[in-house]
Structures are given as structure tokens and as C-alpha cells.
N, C-alpha and C positions, 0 to 999 in steps of 0.2 A: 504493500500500500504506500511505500514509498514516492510515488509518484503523485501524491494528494499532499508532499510538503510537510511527512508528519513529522513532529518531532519525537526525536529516539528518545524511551524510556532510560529512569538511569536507577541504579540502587544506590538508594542513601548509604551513604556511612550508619552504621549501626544499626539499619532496620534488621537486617539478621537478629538480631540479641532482645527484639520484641521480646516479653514473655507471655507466655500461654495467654494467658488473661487477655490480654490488649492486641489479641490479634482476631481481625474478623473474619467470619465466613462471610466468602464472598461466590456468586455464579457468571459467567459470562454467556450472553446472547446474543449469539450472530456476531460468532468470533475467528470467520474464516478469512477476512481482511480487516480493516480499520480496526475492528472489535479485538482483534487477535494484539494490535500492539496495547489497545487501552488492557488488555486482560495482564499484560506483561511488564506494565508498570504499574499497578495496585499489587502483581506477584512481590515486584522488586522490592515493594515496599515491607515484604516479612509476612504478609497475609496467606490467610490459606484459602485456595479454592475449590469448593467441597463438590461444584458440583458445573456442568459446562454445556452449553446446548448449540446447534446449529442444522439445521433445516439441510444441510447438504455433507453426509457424512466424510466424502471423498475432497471436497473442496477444503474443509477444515481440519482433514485428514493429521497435519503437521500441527497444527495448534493442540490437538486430545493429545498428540503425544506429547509433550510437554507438560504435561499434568498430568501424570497415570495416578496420582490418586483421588482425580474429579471424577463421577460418575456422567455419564457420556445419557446427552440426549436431543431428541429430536425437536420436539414439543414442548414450547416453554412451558404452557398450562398444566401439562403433565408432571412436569419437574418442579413446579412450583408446589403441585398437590402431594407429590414422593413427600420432598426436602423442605417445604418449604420453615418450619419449625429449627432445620438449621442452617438456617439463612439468613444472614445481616445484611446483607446488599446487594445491588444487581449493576451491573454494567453492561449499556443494551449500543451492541455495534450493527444492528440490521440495515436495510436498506431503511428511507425516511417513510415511507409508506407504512410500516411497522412499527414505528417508536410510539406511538401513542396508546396503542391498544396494549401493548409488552408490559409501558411504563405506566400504565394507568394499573393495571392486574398487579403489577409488584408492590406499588404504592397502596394499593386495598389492603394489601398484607401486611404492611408497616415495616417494609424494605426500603431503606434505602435504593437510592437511584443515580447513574450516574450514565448519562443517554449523548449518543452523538449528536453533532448539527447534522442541520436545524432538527430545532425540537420535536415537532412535531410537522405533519402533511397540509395542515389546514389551517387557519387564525382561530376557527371552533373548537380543534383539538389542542391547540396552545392554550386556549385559557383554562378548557377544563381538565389539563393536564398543570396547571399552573392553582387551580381553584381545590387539587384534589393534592396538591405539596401541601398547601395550608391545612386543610383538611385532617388529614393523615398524619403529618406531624414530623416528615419525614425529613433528612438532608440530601435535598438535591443537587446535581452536580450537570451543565451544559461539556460538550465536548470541544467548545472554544479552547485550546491548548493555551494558545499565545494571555488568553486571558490573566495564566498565572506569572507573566514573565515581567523581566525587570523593566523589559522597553517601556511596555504599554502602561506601567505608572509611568514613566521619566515624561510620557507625551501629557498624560494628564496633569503631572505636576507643573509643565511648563506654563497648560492653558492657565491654571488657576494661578502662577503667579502671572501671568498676561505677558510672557513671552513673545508673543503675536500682537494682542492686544484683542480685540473681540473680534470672533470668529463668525464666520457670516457664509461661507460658501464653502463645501468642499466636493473634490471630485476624487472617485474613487474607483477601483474596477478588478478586474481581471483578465488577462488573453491566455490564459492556459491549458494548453486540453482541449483544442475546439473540436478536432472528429470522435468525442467524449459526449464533450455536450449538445451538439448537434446532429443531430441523427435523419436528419431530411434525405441523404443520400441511400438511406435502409428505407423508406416509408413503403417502401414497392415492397417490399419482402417481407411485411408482418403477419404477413398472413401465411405464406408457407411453412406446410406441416414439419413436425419435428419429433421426434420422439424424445419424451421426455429422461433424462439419466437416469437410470436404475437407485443410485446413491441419495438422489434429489426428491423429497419430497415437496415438490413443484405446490400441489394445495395448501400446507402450509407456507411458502413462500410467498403465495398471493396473498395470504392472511386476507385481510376487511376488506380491500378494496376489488370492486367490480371484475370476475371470471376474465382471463385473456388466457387462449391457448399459450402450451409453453415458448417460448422460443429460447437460441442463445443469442439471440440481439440485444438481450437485458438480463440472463442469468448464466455466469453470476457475475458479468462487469457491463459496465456500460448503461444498468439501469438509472442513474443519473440522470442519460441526457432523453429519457421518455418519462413523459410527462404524470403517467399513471402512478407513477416509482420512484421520482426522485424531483428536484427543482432546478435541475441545470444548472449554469455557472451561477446566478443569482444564489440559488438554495445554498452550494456548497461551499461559496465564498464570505458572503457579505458577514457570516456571522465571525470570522477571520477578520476579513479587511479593516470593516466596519465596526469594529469591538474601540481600540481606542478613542474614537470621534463620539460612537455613542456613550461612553463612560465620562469622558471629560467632561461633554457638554450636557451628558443627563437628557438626549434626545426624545428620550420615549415613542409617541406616536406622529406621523405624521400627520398635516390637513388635507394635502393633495398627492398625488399621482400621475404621474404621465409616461407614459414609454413611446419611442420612436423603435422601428427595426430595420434588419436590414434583409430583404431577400424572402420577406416569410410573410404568407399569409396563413391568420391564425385559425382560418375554415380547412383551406387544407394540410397545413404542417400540423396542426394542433396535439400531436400527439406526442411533438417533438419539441427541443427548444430553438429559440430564431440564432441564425448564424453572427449576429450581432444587434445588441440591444446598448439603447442611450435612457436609460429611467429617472426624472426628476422625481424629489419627494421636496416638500416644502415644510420647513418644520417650524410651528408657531413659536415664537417668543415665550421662555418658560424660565420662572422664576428671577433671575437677574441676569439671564442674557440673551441677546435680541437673538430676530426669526434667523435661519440656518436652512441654506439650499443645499441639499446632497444631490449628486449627480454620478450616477452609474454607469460605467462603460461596460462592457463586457465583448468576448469573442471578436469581432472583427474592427469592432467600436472600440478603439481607444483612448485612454486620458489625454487630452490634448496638451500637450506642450503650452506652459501660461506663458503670457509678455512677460519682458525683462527674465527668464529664467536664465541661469547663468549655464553659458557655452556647456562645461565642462560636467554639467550634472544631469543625470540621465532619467527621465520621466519614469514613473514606476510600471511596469506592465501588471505586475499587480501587487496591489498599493495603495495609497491615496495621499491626497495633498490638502495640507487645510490654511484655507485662507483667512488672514487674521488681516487688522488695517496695518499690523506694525509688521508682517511678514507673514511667513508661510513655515509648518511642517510638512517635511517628507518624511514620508515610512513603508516600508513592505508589506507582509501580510503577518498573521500569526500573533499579533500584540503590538504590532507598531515595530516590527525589526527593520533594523539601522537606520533608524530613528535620528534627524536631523535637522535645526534648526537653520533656515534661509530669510536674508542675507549671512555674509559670515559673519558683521558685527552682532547679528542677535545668541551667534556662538559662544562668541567671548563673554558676553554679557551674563549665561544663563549656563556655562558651565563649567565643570573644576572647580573649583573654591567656589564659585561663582552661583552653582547649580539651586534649584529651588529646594528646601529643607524635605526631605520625605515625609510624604502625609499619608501614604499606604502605607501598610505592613507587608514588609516581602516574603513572601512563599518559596518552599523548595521547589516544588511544582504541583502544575493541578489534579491531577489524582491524589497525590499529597495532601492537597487544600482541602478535600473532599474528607478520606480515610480521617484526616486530624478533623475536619467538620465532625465529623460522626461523634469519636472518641472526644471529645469534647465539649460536647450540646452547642454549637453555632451552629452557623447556616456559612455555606463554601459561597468562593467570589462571584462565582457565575448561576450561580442557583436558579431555579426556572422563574423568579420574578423578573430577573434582571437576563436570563438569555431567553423566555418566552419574549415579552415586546423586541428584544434584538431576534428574533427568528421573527416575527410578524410583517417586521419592515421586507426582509425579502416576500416573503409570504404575499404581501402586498404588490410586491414589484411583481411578480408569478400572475397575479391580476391582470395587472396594468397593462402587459403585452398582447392579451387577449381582447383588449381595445387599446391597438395604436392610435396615437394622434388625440385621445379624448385623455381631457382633465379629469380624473375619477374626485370628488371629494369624500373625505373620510371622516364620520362620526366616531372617536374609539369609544366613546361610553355608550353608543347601542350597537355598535360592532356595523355597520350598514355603509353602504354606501349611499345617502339620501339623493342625488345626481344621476343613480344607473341601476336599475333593478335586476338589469342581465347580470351585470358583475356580483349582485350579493350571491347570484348560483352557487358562486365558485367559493367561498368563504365556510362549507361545511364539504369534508369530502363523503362521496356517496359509498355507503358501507355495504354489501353481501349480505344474502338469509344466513343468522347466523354469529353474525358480528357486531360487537357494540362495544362503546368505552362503557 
């Protein structure tokens, strides 16, 4: 899974020498990619994991071995009704189509939770996967990585000391991975038959959402860039890009919407994501600092190179830039990595001796932030209050493509779009006889 930018688990110093007591049982679900490093850094950390499931026994094949004393299974509901009494946590790496109904069933249980981006498939499963953490009582944990890292305070502490000065625009994106997330060049072929792998229970892989014969156009990669299964470079990125901008500035919800594309019409590609998308959100004035334009590139739409940028410094392809009146940050993805302040005088001004006094607390890392959540009674940094509305905003952007060119506006406190009654379709995903949060 290397190629999604993750970062490499590490073993603390000393998590060996946990004692019994302060070590949790933990399970991981839909641990045959992404899920497979999350399962391998709460291992590092000393923990034990008693019990391990994935819906494709052949593809997760090299993950059971790595734990031969986890009990191996298919069927999370199943695993949960075995074990579920010795179970402290769950860490759910499935496709996005499946984190809601996974994380909703472990949280009924008073499991802890610890679930990839984006949260959830739909803004109705973000809240009530967000309504049922308070509920239950549980420590939730988003799979925003970079959330836990040094960069992504240094960005925040720069705004708050006004490094920039007030921030007012920013653009952000990704071009990574386009024959990933684009998949119009397959649309002719979803329909021919396949036989499904012997290894693969394909029905539970659909889980809730709406019957599609098997195919390997989407199991078990590439489900990303169909619409059914994943959220495309929007879904997979902005919760990455987009984490230090929305933390500094405490963005929350947006008012508007609008997406531009490139190449795609959404009656017939719709099943797929557009080869390139430009998404405005327009974010109200909130608390003590005025309104804030985000502007999303993705795929073949790039961040555009701003006036006065300096020769030598290279636009992020994915990244973003945030515009202040006294200057601008640049950053990567993952928490704001390499992370820097432009002009260079705002350099000198704001770092070395210089730098803003740390007003976070630094983490080892976030599965770290989590496991000490737990063992602790706090709530971890990314927790579903703070990564549900950061997963809504893409969520929203998934909308907005489905009416190019149109202004969508956004009610958050009734969840509606009051402007477009076609678009609220899309704000609950349609669920199978059978399946319910």
C-alpha cells in the first residue's frame, strides 16, 4: 500500500516491556492492504491481537501470517459475536463503502474504533457514525496519519501566531494516481462476466451497498476510482491535504459548492471519477476569522502556480498553499510535510529561536495517540468529531461534481441542500435487503 504515501509504522522504544495489564486486545478488519500497515503499528506498539478478519483469505494471505496467534476470519459480525467479550478495539482498513456499517456494529459493542479515511461513504453515515462515538462512549480514532505529526502543528502554530496574517484563500489538491482514480477508460467493461475467486467472499465485500456482479476492475484495487466503493482523489486525499488548513483555521462546514470538470459527463461516466476536477467551497466567517475560499485541484487540474511565486520553488502537486495578506504556507500532504513559510523574510521571523511557542502536545504517533486515548480516558486528535466534518467536506465535493457549473448551497444544521433537491439524493447512501447502520 505503499503507493497511497503511507507512513511506515515504527516500534516505540519500550512498548515491548508493556505489562500484561496495559496491553489491549485489539482485531483488525480488512487488513489485506492499508489495514494491514494500520494492524502493524498498534502491533509495534506491544499490543496483542487476538483476533483478525478479511473478506479475501488469499489476498490477506501474508498479513494472518504475521499473527498466528489471531484467530482468522471472514465475517466481521461473526467475529465480533465469537470474541467479541475479548475485544478492546477494532481497527477497520476496508474499502470506504464499508466503514460505516463495520464501525457502527463495533461501537454498539463499546469497542473502541480506529477506521481509515474518509470516514464514512455518505454525510448521513458521518454523522451517525459520529452521533453513535458520543453515544457509546467510545475512543475514536480517523486514519488521517499526518494528523499526528510535528509538521501539521508547526502550520497551525504559525497561523495562530499570524505568521501570514489572516488567511483568506487557499488552494489545494492532488495529481497522483490518475489511471487509479479515473476509470472512464474501463466503463465499456463493467459489465463482462467474471468469475468470482474461490478465496473471495465477493457478498460480503459488497456489504450494504446496492448488488454489482463481481468484477476485478475494483476487487481488490482500484475500487477507489468507482464511485459505488470509494470517493476518488477527492475521498482519498483531502482528509491528508486538507487536515492542517482545516485545524488551524477550525473550518468546519462549508456554505457553498461548486465543481468545474474536465472530460466527464456525470450521466455517463457517473460510475466513475472525472479525469480532472477544480471544487470551490466557500467557508463562512467563524469565530475570529474572516470567510476562507478553498479551492481543489485534482487529476489533470492542477494548483496553479500564484503571482510573485518565487522562481526556485516548486508548486505542490499534492499539497496546498495558504494564502495569508502577510504571505503564504507551502506544504505536502500527510500533516503539512515540509512545511514552509513564503517570503523568506517570514522564515527568519517565525523560526529557530524565533519559532511560535508550542500550543499542541506532541505525539509519538497516531495509532499511538489512539492506544494512549484509550488507556487513558481522553479522546485521540482526530477523533470522529473533528475527522467526520473533515471527511464531509470531500463528501460534499463527491456532490458537487454531479452538478458541474451549479452553486450547490449548504444548510449543515439540516444536512440539505435548500438550492437543489436532486443533490440531497446523494447525501444518504442506498443500502441492500438486509443492511442497516
Amino acid at each position: 500500500m505503499a503507493l497511497f504515501h503511507i507512513l511506515p509504522g515504527r516500534v516505540l522504544p519500550g512498548a515491548e516491556r508493556l505489562s500484561p495489564n496495559a496491553k489491549l486486545n485489539v482485531t483488525g478488519i480488512g487488513i489485506g492492504s492499508r489495514g494491514g500497515a494500520d494492524v502493524s503499528e498498534v502491533a509495534g506498539l506491544g499490543h496483542n491481537f487476538v483476533a483478525l478478519c478479511d473478506v479475501d483469505e488469499k489476498y490477506a494471505a501474508k498479513e494472518f501470517a504475521k499473527y498466528p496467534n489471531a484467530k482468522q476470519f471472514k465475517d466481521y459480525r461473526v467475529m465480533l459475536d465469537k470474541m467479541g467479550k475479548e475485544i478492546d478495539a477494532v481497527v477497520i482498513g476496508t474499502p470506504d463503502h464499508t466503514h460505516a456499517v463495520i464501525a457502527m456494529e463495533a461501537m454498539r459493542r463499546g469497542k473502541h474504533v480506529y477506521c481509515e479515511k474518509p470516514l464514512a461513504h455518505s454525510v448521513h453515515e458521518v454523522r451517525e457514525l459520529m452521533a453513535a462515538a458520543d453515544k457509546y462512549k467510545v475512543v475514536t480514532q480517523l486514519g488521517n496519519q499526518g494528523h499526528s505529526s510535528g509538521s501539521i502543528r508547526r502550520v497551525c502554530e504559525w497561523i495562530w501566531a499570524g505568521a501570514i496574517g489572516r488567511v483568506h484563500t487557499i488552494h489545494a489538491g492532488c495529481d497522483a494516481f490518475k489511471n487509479v482514480y479515473c476509470q472512464i477508460p474501463n466503463l465499456s467493461k463493467v459489465d463482462e462476466p467474471h468469475e468470482v475467486p474461490k478465496t473471495l467472499d465477493y457478498d460480503l465485500w459488497i456489504g450494504p451497498v446496492p448488488f454489482r456482479p463481481y468484477s476485478p476492475l475494483w476487487v481488490p484495487w482500484n475500487w477507489r476510482g468507482w464511485m459505488p466503493f470509494g470517493g476518488g482523489v477527492i475521498g482519498d486525499w483531502i482528509c491528508h491535504v486538507l487536515d492542517p488548513a482545516y485545524w488551524a483555521l477550525d473550518l468546519d462546514a462549508p456554505s457553498t459548492v461548486q465543481a468545474e470538470v474536465t472530460d466527464y459527463d456525470p450521466v455517463k461516466h457517473g460510475l466513475t471519477y472525472p479525469p480532472g476536477t477544480k471544487i470551490t467551497f466557500e467557508f463562512p466567517a467563524r469565530k475570529t476569522r474572516g470567510p476562507v475560499k478553498l479551492v481543489w485541484h485534482d487529476g489533470n487540474t492542477t494548483i496553479p502556480r500564484p503571482k510573485d511565486f518565487p522562481a526556485e520553488e516548486k508548486v505542490p502537486g499534492t499539497g496546498a498553499i495558504l494564502f495569508g495578506d502577510k504571505g503564504m504556507i507551502v506544504h505536502g500532504s500527510h500533516g503539512g510535510a515540509n512545511c514552509q513559510l513564503l517570503p523568506d523574510n517570514l522564515k527568519e521571523q517565525y523560526s529557530g529561536k524565533n519559532a511560535p511557542a508550542e500550543k499542541i502536545p506532541r505525539v509519538k504517533g497516531h495509532a499511538w495517540d489512539w492506544i494512549e486515548a484509550i488507556r487513558t480516558g481522553r479522546q485521540a486528535g482526530s477523533n470522529f468529531d473533528y475527522g467526520g466534518p473533515l471527511t464531509q467536506v470531500a463528501l460534499l465535493g463527491l456532490i458537487a461534481i454531479r452538478f458541474p457549473g451549479q452553486t450547490l448551497h449548504w444548510d449543515d444544521k439540516e444536512m440539505r441542500f435548500p438550492n437543489n433537491e436532486a443533490a440531497n439524493a446523494y447525501l444518504r447512501s442506498p443500502y441492500r435487503s438486509g443492511w442497516s447502520l
